[in-house]
mmCIF entry with sequence, helices, sheets and N, C-alpha, C, O atoms, coordinates in Angstrom:
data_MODEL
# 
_entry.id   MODEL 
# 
_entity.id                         1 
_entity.type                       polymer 
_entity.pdbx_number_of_molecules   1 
# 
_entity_poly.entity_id                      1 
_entity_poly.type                           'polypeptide(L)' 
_entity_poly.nstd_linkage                   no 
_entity_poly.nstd_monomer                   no 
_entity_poly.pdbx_seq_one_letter_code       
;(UNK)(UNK)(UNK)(UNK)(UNK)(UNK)(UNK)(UNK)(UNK)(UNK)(UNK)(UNK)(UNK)(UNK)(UNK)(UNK)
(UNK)(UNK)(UNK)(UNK)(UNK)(UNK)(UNK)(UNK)(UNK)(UNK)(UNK)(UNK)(UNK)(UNK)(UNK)(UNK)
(UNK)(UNK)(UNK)(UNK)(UNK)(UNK)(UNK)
;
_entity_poly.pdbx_seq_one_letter_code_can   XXXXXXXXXXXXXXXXXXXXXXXXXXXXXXXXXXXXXXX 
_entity_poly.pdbx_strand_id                 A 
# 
loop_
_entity_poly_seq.entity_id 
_entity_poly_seq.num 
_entity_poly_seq.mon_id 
_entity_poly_seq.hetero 
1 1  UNK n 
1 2  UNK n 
1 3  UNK n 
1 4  UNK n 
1 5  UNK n 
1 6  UNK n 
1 7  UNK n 
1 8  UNK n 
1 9  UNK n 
1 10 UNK n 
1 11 UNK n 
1 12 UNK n 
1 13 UNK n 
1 14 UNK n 
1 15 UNK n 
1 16 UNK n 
1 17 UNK n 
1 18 UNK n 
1 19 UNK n 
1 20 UNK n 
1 21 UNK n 
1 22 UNK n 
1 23 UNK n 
1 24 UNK n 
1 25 UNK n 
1 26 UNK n 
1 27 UNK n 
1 28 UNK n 
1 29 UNK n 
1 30 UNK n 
1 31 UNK n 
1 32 UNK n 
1 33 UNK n 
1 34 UNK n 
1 35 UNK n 
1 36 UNK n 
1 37 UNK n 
1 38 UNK n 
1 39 UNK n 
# 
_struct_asym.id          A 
_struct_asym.entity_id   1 
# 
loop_
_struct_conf.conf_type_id 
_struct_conf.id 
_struct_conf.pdbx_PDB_helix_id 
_struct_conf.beg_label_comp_id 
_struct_conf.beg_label_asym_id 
_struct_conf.beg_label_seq_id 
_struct_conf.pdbx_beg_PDB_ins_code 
_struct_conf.end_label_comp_id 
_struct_conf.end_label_asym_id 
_struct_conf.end_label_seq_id 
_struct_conf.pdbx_end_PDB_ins_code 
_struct_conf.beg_auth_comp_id 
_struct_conf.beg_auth_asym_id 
_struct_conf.beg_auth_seq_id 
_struct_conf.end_auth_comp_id 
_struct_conf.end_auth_asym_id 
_struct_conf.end_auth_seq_id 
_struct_conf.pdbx_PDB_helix_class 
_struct_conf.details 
_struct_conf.pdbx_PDB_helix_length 
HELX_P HELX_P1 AA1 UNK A 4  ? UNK A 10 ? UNK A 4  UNK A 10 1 ? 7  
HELX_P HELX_P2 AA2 UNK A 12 ? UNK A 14 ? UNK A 12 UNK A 14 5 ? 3  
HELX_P HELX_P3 AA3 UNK A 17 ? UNK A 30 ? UNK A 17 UNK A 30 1 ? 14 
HELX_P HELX_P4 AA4 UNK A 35 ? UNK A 38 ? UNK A 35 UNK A 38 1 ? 4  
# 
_struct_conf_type.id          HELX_P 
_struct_conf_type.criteria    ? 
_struct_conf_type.reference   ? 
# 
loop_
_atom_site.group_PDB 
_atom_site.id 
_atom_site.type_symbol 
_atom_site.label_atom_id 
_atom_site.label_alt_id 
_atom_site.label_comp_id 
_atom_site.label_asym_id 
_atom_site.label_entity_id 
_atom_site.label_seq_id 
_atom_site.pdbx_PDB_ins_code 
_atom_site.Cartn_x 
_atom_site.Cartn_y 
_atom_site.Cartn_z 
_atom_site.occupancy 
_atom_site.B_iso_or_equiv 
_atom_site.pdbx_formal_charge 
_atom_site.auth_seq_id 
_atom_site.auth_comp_id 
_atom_site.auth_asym_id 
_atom_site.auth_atom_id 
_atom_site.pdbx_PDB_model_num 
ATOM 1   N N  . UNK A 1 1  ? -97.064  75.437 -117.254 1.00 0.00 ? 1  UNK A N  1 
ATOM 2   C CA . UNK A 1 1  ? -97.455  76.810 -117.575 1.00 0.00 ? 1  UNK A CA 1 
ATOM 3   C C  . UNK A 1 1  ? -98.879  76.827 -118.134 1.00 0.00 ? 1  UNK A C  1 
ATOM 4   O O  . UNK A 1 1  ? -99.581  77.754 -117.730 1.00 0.00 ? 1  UNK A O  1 
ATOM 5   N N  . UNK A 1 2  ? -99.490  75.859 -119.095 1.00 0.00 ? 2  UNK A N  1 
ATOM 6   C CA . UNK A 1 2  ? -100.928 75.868 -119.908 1.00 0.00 ? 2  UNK A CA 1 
ATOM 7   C C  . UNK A 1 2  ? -102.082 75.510 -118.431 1.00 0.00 ? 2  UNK A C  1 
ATOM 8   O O  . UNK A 1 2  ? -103.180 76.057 -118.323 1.00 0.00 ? 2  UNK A O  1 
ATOM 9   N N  . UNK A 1 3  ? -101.491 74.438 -117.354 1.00 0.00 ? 3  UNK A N  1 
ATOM 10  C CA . UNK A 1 3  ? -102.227 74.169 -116.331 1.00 0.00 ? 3  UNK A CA 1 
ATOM 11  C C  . UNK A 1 3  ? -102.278 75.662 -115.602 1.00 0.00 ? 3  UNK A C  1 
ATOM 12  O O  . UNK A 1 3  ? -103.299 76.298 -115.341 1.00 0.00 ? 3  UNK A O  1 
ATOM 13  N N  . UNK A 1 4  ? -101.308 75.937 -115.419 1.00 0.00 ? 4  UNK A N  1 
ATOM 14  C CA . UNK A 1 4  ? -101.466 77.972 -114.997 1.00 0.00 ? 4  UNK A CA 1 
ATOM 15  C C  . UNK A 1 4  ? -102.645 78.606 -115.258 1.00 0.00 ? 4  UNK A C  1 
ATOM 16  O O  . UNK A 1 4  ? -103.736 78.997 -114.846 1.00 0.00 ? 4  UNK A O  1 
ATOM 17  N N  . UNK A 1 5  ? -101.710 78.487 -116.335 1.00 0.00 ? 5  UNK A N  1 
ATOM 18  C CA . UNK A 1 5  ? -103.296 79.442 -117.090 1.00 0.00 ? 5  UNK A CA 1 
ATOM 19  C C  . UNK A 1 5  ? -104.592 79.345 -117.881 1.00 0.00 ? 5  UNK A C  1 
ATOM 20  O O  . UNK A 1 5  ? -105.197 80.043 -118.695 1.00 0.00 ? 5  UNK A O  1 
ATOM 21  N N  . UNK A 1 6  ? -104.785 77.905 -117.146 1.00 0.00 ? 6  UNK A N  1 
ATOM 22  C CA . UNK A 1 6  ? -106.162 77.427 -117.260 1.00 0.00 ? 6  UNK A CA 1 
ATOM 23  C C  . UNK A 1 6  ? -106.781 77.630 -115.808 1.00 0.00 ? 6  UNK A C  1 
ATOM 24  O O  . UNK A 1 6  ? -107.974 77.883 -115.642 1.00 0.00 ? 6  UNK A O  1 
ATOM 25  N N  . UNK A 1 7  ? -106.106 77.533 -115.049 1.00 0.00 ? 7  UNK A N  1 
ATOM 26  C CA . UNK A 1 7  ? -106.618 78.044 -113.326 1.00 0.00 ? 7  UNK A CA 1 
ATOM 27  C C  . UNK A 1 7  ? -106.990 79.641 -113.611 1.00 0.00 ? 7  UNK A C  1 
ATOM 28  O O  . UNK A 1 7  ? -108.083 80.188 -113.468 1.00 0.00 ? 7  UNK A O  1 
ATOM 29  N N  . UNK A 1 8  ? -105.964 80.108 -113.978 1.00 0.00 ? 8  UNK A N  1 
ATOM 30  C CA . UNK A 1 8  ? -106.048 81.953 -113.968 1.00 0.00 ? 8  UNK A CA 1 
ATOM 31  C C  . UNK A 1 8  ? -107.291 82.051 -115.194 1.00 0.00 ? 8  UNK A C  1 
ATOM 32  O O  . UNK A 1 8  ? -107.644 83.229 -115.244 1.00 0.00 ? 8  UNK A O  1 
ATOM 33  N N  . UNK A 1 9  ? -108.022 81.260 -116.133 1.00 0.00 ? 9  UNK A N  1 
ATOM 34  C CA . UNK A 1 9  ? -108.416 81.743 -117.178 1.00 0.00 ? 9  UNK A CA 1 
ATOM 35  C C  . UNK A 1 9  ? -110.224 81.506 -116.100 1.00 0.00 ? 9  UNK A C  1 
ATOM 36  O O  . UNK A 1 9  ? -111.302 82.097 -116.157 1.00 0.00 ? 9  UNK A O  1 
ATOM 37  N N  . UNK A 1 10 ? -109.747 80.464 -115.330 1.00 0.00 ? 10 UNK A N  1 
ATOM 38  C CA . UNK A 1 10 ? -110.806 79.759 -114.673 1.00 0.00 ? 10 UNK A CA 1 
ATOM 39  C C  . UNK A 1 10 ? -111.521 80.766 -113.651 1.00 0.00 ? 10 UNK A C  1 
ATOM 40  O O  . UNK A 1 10 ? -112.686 81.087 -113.417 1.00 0.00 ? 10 UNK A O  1 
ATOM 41  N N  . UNK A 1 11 ? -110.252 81.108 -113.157 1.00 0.00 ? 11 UNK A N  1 
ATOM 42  C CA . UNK A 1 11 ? -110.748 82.112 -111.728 1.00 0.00 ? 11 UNK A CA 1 
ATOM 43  C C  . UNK A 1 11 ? -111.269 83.625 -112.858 1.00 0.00 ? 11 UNK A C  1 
ATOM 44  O O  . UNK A 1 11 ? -112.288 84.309 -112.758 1.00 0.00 ? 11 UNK A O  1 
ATOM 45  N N  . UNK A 1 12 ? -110.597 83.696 -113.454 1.00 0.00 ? 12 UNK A N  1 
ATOM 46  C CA . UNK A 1 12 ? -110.755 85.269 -114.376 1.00 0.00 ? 12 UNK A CA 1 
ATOM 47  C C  . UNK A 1 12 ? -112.388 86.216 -113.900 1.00 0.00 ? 12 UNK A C  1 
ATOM 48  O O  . UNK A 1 12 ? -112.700 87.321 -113.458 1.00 0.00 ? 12 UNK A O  1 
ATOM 49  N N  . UNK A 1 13 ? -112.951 85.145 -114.268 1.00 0.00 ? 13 UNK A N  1 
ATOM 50  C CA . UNK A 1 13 ? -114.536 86.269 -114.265 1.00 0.00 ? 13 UNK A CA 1 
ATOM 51  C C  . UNK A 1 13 ? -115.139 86.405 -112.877 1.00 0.00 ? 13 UNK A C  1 
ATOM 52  O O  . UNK A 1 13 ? -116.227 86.967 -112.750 1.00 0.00 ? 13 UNK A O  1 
ATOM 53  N N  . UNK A 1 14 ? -114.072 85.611 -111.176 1.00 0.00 ? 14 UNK A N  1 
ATOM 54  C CA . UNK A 1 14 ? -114.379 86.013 -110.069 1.00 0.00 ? 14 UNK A CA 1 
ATOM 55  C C  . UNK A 1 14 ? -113.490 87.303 -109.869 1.00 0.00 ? 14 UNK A C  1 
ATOM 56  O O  . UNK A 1 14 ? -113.920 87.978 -108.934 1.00 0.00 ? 14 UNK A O  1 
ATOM 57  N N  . UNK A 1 15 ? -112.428 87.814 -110.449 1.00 0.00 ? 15 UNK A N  1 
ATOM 58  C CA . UNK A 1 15 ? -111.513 88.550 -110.153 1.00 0.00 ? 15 UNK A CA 1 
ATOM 59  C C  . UNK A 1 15 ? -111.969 90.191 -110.877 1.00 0.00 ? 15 UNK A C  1 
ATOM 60  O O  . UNK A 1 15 ? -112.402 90.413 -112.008 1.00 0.00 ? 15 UNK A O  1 
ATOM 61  N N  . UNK A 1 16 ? -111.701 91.098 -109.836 1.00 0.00 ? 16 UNK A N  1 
ATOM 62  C CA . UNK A 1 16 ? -111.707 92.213 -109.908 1.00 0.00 ? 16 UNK A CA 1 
ATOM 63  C C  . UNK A 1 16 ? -111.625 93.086 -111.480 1.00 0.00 ? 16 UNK A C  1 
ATOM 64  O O  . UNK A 1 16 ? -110.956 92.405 -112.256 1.00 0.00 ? 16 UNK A O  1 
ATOM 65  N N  . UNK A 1 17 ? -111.927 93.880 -111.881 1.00 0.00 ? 17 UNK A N  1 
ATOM 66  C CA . UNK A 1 17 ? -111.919 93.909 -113.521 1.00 0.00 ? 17 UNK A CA 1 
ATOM 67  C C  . UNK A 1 17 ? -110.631 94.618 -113.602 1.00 0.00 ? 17 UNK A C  1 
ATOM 68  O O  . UNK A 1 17 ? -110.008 94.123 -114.541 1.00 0.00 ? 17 UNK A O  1 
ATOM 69  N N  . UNK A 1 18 ? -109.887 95.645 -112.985 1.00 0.00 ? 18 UNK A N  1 
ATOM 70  C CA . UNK A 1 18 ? -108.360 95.638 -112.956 1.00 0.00 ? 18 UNK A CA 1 
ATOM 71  C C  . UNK A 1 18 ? -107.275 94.173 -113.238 1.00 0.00 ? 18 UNK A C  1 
ATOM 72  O O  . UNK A 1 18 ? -106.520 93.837 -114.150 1.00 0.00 ? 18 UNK A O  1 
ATOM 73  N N  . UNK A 1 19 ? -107.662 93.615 -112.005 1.00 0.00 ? 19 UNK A N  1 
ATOM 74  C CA . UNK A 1 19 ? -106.889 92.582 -111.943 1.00 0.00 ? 19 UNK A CA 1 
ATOM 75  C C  . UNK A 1 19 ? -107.039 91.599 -113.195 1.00 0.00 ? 19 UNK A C  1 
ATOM 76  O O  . UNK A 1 19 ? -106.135 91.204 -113.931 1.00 0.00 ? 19 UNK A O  1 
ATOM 77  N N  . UNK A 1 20 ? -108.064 91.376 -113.240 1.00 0.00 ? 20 UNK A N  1 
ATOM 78  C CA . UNK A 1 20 ? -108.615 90.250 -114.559 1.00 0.00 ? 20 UNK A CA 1 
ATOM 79  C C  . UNK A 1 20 ? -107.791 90.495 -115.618 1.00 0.00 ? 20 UNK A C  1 
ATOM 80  O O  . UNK A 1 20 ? -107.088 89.625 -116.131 1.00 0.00 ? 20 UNK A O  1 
ATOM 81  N N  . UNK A 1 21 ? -107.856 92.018 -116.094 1.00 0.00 ? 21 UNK A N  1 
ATOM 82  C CA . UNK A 1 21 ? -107.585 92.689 -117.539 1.00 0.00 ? 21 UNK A CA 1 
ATOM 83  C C  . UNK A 1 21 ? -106.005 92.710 -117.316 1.00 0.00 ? 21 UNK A C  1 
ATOM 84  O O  . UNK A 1 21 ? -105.354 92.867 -118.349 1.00 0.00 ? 21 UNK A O  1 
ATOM 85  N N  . UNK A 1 22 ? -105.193 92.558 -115.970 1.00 0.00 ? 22 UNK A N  1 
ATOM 86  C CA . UNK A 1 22 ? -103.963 92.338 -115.902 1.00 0.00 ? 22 UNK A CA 1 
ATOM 87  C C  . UNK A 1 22 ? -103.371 91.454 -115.933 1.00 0.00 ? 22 UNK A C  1 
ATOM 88  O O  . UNK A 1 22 ? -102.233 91.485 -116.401 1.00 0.00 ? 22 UNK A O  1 
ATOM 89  N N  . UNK A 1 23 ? -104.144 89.886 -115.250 1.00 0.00 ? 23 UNK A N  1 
ATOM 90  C CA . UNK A 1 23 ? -103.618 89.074 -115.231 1.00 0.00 ? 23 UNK A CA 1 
ATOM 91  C C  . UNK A 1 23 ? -103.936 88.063 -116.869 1.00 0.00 ? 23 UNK A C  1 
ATOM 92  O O  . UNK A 1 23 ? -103.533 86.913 -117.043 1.00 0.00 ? 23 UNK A O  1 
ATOM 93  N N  . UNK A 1 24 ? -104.789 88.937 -117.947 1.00 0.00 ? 24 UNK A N  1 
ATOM 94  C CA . UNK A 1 24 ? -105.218 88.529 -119.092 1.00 0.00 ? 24 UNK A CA 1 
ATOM 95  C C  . UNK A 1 24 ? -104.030 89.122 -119.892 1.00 0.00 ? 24 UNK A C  1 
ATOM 96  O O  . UNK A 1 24 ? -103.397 88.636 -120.829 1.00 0.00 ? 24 UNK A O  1 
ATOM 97  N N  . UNK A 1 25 ? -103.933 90.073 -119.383 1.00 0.00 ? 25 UNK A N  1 
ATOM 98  C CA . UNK A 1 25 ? -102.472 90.581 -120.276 1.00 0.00 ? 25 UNK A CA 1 
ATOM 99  C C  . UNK A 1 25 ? -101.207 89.839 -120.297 1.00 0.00 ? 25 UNK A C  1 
ATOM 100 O O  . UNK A 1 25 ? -100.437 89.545 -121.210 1.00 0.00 ? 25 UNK A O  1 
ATOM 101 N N  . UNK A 1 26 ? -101.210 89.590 -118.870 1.00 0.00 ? 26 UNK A N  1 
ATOM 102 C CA . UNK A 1 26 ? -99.755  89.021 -118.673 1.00 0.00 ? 26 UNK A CA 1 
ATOM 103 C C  . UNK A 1 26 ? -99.547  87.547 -119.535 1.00 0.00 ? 26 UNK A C  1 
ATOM 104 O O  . UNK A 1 26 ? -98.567  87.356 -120.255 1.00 0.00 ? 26 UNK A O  1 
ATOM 105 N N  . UNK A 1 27 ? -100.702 86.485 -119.322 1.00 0.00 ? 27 UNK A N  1 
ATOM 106 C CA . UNK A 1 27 ? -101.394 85.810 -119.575 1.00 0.00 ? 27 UNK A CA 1 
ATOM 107 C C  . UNK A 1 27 ? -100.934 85.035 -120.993 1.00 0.00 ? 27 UNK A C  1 
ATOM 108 O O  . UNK A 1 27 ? -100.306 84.098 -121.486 1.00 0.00 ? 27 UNK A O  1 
ATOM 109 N N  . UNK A 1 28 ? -102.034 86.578 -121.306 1.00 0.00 ? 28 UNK A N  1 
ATOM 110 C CA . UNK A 1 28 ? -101.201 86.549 -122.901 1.00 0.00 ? 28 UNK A CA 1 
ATOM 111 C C  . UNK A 1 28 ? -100.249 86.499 -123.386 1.00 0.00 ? 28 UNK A C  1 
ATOM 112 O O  . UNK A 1 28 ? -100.085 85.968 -124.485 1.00 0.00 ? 28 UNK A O  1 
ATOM 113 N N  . UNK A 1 29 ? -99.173  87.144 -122.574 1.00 0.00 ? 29 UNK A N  1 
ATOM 114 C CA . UNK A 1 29 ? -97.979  87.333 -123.124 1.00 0.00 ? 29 UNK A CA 1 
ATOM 115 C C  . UNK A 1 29 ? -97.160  86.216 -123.229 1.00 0.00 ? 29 UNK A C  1 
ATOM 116 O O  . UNK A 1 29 ? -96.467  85.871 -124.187 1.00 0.00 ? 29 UNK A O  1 
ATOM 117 N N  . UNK A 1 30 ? -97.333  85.604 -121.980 1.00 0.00 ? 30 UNK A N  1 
ATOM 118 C CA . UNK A 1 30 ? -96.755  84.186 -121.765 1.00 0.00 ? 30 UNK A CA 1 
ATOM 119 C C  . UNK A 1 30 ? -97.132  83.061 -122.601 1.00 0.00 ? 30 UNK A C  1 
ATOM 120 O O  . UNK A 1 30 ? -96.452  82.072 -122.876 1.00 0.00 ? 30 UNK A O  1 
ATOM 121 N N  . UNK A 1 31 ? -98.646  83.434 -123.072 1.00 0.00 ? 31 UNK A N  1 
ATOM 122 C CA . UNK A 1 31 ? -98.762  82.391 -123.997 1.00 0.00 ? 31 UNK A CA 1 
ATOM 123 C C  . UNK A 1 31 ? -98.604  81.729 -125.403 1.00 0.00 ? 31 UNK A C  1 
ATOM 124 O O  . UNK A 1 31 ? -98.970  80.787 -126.105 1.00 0.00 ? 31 UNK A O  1 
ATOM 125 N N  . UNK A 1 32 ? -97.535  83.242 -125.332 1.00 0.00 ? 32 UNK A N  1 
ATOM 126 C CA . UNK A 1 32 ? -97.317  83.618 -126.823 1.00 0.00 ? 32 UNK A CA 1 
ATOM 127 C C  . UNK A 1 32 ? -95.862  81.800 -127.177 1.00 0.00 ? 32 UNK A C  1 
ATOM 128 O O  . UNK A 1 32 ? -95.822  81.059 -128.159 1.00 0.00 ? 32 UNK A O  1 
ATOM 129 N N  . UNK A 1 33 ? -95.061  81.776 -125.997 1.00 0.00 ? 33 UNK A N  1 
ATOM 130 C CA . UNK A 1 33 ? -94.157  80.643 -126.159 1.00 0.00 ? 33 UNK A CA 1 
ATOM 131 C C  . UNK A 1 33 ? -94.741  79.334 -125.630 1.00 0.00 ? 33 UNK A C  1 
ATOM 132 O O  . UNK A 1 33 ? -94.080  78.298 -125.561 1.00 0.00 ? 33 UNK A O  1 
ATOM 133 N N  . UNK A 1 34 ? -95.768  79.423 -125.335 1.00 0.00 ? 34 UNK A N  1 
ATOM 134 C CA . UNK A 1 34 ? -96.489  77.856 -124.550 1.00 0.00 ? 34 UNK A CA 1 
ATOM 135 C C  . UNK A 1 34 ? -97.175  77.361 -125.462 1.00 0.00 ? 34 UNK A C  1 
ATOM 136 O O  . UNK A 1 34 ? -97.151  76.131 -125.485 1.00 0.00 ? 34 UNK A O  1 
ATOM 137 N N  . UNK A 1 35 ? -97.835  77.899 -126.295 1.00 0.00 ? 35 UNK A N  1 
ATOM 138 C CA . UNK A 1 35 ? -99.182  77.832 -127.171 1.00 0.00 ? 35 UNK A CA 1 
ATOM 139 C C  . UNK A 1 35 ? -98.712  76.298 -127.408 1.00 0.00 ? 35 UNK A C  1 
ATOM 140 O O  . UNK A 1 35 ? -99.350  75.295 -127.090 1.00 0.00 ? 35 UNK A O  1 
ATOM 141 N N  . UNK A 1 36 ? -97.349  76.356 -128.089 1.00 0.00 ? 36 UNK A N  1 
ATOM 142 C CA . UNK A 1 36 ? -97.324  74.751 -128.966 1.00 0.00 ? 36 UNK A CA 1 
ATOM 143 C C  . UNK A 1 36 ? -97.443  73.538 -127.867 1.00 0.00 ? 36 UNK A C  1 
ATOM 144 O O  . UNK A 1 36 ? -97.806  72.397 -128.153 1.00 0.00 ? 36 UNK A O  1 
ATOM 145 N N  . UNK A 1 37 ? -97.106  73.948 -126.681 1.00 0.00 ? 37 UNK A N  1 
ATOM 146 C CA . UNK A 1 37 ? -96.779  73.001 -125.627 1.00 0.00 ? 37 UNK A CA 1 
ATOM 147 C C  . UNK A 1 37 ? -98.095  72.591 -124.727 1.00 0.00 ? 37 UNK A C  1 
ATOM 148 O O  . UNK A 1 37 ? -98.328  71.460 -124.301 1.00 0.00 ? 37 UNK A O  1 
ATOM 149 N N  . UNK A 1 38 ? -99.137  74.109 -124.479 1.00 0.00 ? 38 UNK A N  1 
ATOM 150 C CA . UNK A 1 38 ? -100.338 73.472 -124.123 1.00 0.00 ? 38 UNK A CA 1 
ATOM 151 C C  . UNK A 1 38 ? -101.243 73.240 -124.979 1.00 0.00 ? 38 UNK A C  1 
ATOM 152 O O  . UNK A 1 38 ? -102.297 72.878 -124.457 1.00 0.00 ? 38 UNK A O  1 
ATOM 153 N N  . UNK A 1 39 ? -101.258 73.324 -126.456 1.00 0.00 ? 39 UNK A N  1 
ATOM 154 C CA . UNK A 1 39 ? -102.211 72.299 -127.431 1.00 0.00 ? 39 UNK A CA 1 
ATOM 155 C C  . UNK A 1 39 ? -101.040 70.294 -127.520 1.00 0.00 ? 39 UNK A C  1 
ATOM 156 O O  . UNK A 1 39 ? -101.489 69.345 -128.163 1.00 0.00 ? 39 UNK A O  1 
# 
């Protein structure tokens, strides 16, 4: 999941500013239970 969303954090500033600000949301949300697992 942290490899995820290091790709999605990666691609972020090629992606559409809708999409970005959505897939930053979601993002977030998910990272709320990973945090301990991708540090």
């Amino acid at each position: 999941n942290y490899m995820v969303w290091r790709v999605i954090t990666d691609l972020a500033p090629y992606m559409p500013g809708k999409i970005r600000d959505g897939m930053t949301d979601f993002t977030n949300e998910k990272r709320k239970g990973v945090d301990k697992m991708g540090e």
